[in-house]
DONU-864287 format. One record per atom (N, C-alpha, C, O): residue number from 1; chain; x, y, z. Coordinates in Angstrom, 1 decimal. Example, Ala and Ser with C-alpha at 12.3 -4.5 7.8 and 13.67 -1.06 7.14 Angstrom:
<atoms>
+-----+--------+--------+--------+--------+
! num ! chaine !      X !      Y !      Z !
+-----+--------+--------+--------+--------+
!   1 !      A !   13.2 !   -5.7 !    7.8 !
!   1 !      A !   12.3 !   -4.5 !    7.8 !
!   1 !      A !   13.2 !   -3.3 !    7.8 !
!   1 !      A !   14.2 !   -3.3 !    8.5 !
!   2 !      A !   12.8 !   -2.2 !    7.1 !
!   2 !      A !   13.7 !   -1.1 !    7.1 !
!   2 !      A !   12.9 !    0.0 !    7.9 !
!   2 !      A !   13.4 !    1.1 !    8.0 !
+-----+--------+--------+--------+--------+
</atoms>
This chain:
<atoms>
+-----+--------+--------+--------+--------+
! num ! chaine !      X !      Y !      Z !
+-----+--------+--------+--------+--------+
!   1 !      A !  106.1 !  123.0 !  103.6 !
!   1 !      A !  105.6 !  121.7 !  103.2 !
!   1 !      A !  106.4 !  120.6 !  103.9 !
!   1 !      A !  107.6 !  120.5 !  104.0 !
!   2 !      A !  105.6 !  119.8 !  104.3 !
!   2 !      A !  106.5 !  118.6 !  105.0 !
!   2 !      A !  106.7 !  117.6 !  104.6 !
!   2 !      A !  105.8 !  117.1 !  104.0 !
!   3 !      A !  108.1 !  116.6 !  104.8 !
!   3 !      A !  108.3 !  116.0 !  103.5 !
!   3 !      A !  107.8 !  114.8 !  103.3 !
!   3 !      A !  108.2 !  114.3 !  102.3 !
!   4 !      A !  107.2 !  114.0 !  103.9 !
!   4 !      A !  106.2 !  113.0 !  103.9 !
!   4 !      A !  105.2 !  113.3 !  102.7 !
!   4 !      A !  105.0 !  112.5 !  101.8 !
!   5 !      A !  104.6 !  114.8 !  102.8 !
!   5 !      A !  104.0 !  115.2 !  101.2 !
!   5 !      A !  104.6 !  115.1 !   99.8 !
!   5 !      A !  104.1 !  114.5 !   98.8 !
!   6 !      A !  105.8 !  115.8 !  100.0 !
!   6 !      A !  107.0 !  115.8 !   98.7 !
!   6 !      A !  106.7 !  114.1 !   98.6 !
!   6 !      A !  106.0 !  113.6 !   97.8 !
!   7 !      A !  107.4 !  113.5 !   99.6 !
!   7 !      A !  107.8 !  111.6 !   99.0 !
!   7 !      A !  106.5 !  111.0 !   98.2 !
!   7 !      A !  106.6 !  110.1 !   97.5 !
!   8 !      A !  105.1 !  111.7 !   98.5 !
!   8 !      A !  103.9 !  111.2 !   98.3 !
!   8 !      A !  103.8 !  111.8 !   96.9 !
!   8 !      A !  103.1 !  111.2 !   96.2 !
!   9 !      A !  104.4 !  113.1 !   96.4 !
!   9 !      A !  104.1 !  113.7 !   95.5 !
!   9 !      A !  105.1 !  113.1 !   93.8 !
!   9 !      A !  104.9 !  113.4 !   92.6 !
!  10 !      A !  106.0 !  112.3 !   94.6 !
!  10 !      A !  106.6 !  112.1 !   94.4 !
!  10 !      A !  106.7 !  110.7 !   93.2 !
!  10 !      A !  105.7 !  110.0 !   93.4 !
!  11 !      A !  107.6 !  110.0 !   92.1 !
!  11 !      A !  107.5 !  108.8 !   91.9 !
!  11 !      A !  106.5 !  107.8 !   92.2 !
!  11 !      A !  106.8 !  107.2 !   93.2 !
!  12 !      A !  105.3 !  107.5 !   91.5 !
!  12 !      A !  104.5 !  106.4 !   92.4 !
!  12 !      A !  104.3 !  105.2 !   91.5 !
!  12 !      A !  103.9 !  105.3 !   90.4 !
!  13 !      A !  104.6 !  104.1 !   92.3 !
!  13 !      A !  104.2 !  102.6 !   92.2 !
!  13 !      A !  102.7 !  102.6 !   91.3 !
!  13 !      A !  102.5 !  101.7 !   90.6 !
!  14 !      A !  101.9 !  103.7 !   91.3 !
!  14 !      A !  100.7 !  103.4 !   91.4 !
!  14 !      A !  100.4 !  103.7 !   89.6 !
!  14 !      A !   99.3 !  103.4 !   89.1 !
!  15 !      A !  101.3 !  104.2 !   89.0 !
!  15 !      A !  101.2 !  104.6 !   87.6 !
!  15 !      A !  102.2 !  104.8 !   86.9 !
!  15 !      A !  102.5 !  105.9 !   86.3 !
!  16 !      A !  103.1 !  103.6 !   86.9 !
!  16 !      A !  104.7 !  104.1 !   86.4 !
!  16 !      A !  104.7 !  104.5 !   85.1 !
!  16 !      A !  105.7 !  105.3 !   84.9 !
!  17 !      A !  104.0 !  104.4 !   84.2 !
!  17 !      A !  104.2 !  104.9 !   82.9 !
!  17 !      A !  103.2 !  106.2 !   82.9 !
!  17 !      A !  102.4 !  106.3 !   81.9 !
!  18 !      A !  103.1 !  107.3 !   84.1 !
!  18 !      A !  102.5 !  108.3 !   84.2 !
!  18 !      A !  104.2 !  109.5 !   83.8 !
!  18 !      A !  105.4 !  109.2 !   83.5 !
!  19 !      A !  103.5 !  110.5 !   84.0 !
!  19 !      A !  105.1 !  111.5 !   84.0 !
!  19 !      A !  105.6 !  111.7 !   85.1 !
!  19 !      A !  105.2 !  112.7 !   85.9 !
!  20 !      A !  106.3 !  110.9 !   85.4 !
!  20 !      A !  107.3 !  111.5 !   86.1 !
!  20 !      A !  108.7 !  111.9 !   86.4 !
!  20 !      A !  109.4 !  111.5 !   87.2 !
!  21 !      A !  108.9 !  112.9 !   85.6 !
!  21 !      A !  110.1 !  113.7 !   85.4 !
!  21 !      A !  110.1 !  114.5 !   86.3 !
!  21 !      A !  109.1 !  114.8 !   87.0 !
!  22 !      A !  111.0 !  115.0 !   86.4 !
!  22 !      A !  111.2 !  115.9 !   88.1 !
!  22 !      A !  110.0 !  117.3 !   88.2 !
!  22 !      A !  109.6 !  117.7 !   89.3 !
!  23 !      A !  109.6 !  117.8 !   87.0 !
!  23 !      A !  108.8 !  119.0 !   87.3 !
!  23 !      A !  107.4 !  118.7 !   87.7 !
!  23 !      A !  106.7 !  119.6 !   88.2 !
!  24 !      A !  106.9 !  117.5 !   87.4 !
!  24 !      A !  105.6 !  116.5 !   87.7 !
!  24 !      A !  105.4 !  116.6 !   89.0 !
!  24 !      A !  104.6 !  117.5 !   89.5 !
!  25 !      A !  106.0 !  115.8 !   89.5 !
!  25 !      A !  106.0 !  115.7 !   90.6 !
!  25 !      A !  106.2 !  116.9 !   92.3 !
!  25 !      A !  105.9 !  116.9 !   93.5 !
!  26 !      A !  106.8 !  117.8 !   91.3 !
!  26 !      A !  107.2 !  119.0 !   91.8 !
!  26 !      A !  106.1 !  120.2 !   92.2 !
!  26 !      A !  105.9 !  121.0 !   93.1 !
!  27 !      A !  105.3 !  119.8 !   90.9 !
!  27 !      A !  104.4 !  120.6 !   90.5 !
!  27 !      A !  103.0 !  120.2 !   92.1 !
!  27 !      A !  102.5 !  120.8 !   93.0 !
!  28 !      A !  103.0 !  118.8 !   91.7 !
!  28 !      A !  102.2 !  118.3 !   92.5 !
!  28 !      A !  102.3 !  118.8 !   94.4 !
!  28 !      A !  101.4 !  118.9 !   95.2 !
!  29 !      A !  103.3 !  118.9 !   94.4 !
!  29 !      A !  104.1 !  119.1 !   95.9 !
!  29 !      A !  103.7 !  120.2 !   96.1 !
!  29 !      A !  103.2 !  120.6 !   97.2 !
!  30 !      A !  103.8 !  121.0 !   95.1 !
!  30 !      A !  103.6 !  122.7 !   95.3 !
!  30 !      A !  105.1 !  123.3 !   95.8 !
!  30 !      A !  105.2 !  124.3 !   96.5 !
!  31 !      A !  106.5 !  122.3 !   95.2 !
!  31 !      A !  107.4 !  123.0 !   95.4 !
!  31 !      A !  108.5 !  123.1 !   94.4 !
!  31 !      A !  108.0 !  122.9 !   93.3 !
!  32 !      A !  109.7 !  123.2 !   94.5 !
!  32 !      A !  110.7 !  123.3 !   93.4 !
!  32 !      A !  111.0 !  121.7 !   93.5 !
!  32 !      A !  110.7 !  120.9 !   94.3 !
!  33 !      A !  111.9 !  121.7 !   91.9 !
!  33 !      A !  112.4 !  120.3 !   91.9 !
!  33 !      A !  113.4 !  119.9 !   92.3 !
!  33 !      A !  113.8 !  118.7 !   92.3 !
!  34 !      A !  114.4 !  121.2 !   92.9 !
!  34 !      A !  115.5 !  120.6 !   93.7 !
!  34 !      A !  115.4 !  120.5 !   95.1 !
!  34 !      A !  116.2 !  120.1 !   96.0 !
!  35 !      A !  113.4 !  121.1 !   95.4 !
!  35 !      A !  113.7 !  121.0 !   97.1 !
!  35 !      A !  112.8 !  120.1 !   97.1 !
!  35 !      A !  112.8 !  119.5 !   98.2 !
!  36 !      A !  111.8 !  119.7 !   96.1 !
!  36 !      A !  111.2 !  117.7 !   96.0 !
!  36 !      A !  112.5 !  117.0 !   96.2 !
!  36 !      A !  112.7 !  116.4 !   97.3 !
!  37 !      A !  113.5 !  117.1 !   95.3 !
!  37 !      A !  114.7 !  115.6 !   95.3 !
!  37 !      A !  115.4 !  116.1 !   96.8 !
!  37 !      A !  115.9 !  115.2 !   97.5 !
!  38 !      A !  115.4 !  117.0 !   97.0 !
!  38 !      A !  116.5 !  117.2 !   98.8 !
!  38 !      A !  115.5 !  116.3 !   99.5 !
!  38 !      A !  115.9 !  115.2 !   99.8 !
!  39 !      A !  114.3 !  116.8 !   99.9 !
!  39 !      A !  113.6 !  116.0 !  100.4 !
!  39 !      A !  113.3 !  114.4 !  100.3 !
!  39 !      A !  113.4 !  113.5 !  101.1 !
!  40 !      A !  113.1 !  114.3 !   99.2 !
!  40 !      A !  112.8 !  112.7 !   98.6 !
!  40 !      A !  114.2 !  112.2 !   99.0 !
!  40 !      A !  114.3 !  111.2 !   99.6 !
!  41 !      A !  115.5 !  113.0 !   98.8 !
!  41 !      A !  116.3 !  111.9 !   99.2 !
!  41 !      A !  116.6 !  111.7 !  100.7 !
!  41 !      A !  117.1 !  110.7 !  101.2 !
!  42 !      A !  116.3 !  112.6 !  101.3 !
!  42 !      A !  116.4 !  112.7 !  102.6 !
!  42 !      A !  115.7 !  111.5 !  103.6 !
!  42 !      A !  116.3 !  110.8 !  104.5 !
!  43 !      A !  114.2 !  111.5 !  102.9 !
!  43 !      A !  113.7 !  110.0 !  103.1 !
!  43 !      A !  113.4 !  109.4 !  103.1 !
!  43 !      A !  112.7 !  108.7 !  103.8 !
!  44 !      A !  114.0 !  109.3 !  101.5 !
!  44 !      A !  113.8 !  107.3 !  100.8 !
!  44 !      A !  115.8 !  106.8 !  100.8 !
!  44 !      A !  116.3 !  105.7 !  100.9 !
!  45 !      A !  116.1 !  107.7 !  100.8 !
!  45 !      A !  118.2 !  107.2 !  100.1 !
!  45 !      A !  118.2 !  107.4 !   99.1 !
!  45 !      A !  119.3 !  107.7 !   98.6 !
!  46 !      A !  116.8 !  107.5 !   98.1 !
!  46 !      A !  117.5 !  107.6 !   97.3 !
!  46 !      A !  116.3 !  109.2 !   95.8 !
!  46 !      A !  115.3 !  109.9 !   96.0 !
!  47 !      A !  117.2 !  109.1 !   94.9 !
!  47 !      A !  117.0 !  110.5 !   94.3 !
!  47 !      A !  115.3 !  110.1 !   93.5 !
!  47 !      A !  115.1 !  108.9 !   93.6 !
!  48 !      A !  114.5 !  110.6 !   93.1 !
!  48 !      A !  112.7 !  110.8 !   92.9 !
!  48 !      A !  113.7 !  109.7 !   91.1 !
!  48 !      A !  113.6 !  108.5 !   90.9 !
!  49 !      A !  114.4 !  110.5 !   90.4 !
!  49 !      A !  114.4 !  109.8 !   89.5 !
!  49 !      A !  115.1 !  108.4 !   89.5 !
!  49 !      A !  114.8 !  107.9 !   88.5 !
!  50 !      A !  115.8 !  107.7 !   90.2 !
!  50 !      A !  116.0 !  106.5 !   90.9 !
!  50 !      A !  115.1 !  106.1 !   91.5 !
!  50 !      A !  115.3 !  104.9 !   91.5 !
!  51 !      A !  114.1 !  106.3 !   92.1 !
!  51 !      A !  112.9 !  105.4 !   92.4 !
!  51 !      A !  112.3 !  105.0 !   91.2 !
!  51 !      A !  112.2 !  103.8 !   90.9 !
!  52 !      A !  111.9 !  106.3 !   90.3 !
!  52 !      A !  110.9 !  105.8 !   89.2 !
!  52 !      A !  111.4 !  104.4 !   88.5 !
!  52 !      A !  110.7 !  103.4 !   88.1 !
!  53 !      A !  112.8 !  104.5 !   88.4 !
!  53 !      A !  113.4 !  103.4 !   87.5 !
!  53 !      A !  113.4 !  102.3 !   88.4 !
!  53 !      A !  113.0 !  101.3 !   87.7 !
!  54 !      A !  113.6 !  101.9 !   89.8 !
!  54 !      A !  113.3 !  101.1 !   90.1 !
!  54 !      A !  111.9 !  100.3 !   89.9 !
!  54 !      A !  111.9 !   99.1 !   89.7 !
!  55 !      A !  110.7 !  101.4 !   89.9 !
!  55 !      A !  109.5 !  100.9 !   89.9 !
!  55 !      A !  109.0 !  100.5 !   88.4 !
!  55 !      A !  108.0 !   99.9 !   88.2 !
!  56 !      A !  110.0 !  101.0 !   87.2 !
!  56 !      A !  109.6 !  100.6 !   86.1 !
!  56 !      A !  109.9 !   99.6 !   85.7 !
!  56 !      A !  109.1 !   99.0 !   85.0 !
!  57 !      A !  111.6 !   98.9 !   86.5 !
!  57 !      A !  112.4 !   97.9 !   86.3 !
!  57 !      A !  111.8 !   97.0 !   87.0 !
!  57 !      A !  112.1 !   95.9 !   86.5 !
!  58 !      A !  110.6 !   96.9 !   88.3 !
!  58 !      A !  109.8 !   95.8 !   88.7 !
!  58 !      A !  108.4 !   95.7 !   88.1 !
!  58 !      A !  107.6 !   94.7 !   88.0 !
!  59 !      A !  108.1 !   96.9 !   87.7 !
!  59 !      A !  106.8 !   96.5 !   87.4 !
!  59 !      A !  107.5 !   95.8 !   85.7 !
!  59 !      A !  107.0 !   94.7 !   85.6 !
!  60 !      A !  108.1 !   95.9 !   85.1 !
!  60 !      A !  108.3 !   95.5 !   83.7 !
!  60 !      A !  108.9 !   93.9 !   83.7 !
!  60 !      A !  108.8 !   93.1 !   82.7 !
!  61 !      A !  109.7 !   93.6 !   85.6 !
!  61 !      A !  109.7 !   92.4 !   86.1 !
!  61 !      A !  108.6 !   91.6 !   86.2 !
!  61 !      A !  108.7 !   90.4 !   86.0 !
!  62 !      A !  107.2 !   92.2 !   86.5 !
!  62 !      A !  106.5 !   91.6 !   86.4 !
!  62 !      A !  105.3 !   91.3 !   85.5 !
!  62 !      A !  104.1 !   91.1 !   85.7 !
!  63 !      A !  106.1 !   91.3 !   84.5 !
!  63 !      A !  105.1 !   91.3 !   83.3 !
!  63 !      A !  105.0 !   90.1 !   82.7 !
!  63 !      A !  106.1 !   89.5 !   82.4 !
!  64 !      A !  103.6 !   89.4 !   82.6 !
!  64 !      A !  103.5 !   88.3 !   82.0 !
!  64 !      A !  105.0 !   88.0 !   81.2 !
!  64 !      A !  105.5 !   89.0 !   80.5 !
!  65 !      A !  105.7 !   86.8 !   81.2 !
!  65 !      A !  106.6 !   86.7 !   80.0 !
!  65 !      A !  108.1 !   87.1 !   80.5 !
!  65 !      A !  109.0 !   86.5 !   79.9 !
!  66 !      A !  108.3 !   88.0 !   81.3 !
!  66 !      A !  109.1 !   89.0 !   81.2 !
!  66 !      A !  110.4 !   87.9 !   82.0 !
!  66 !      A !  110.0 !   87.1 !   82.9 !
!  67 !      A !  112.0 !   88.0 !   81.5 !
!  67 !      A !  112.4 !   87.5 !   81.9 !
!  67 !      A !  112.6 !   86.0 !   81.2 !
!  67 !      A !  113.4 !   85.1 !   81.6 !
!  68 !      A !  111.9 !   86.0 !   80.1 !
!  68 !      A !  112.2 !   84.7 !   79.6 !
!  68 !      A !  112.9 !   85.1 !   78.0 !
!  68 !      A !  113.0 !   86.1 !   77.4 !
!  69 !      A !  113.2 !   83.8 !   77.8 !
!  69 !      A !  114.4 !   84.0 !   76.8 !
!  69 !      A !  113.6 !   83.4 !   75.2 !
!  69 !      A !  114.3 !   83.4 !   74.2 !
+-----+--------+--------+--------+--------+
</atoms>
């Protein structure tokens, strides 16, 4: 499997409040979840569950409202 697949299989922008816990994503890849995150970190920097949080922490930035006091 080449890891452009895994990164795709991977955490996505496209449904943050989908599952993505490491076996999710893993499953999707068609590989294990420690050789998704080797990969994934190999070529993003950073770990599949550290993306997801990024993408929850912007999309929830960008919520009507969000950020105000």
């Amino acid at each position: 499997m080449d890891a452009e697949r895994c990164v795709a299989a991977a955490p996505g922008a496209a449904d943050p409040a989908a599952d993505h816990g490491a076996p999710a994503p893993a499953r999707r890849a068609g590989v294990s979840v420690r050789h998704l995150a080797r990969l994934f970190r190999e070529q993003t920097g950073v770990t599949p569950a550290g993306y997801a949080e990024r993408v929850r922490v912007e999309e929830a930035r960008l919520l009507p409202g969000a950020g105000r006091v």
